[in-house]
C-alpha positions in Angstrom: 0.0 0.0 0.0 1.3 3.4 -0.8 0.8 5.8 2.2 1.6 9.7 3.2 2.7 10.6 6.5 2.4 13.8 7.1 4.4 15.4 9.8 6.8 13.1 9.4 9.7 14.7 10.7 7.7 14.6 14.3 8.3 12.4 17.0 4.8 10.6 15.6 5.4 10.8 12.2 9.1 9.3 12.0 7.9 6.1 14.7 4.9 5.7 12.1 7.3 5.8 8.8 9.6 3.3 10.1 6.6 1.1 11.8 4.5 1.5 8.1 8.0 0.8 5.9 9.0 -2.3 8.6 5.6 -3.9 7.3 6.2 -3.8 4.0 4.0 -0.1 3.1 5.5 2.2 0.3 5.7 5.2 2.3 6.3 8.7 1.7 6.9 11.2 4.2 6.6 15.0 4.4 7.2 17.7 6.3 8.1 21.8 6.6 11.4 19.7 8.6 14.1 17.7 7.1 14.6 14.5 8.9 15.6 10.7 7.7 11.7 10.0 7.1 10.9 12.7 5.2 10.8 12.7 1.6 9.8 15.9 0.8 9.7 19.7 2.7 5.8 20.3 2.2 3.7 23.0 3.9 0.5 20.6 4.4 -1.3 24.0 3.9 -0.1 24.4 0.0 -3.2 22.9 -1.5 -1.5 22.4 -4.7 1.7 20.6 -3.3 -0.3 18.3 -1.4 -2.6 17.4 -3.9 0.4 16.7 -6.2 2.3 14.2 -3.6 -0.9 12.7 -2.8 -1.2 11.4 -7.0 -1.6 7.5 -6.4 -1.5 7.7 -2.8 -4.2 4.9 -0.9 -4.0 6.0 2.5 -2.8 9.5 4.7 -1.8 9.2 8.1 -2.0 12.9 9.2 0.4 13.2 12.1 1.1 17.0 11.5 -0.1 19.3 14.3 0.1 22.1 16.2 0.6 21.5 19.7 -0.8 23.0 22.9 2.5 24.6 23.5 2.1 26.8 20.6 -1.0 28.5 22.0 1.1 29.6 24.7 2.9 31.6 22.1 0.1 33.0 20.9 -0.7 31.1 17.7 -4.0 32.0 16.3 -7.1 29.6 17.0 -7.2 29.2 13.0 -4.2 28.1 13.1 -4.7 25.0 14.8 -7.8 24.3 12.7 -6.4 24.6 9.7 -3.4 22.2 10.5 -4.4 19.7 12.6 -8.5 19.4 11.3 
């Protein structure tokens, strides 16, 4: 099965790359982040991007997300809709 990860460079994402390739899963990763299991540096919010990577894709795992920690710095409610919904 070919799956996306989003928010792979996160401590979520990478353990569910590396759990999804270990089982046999064609698995592309992305992320604003470089890391080992990401493929390729994608805003999840560039519409066109991620409809491009997601070409012949069966499944998305969305592990992206803004955390709680970030509202302590004052990122906008619509922030955290818009990434993690």
């Amino acid at each position: 099965m070919r799956v996306l990860v989003t928010g792979s460079s996160g401590r979520l994402g990478a353990v569910t790359v590396k759990h999804l390739c270990s089982h046999g899963h064609d698995v592309t990763g992305i992320d604003e982040i470089s890391a080992e299991t990401t493929d390729e540096q994608i805003d999840i919010l560039n519409k066109e991007a991620v409809l491009a990577i997601t070409k012949n894709i069966d499944a998305i795992v969305h592990t992206a997300a803004i955390h709680g920690k970030h509202y302590e710095l004052n990122y906008p409610r619509e922030a955290f809709i818009d990434v993690n919904i």
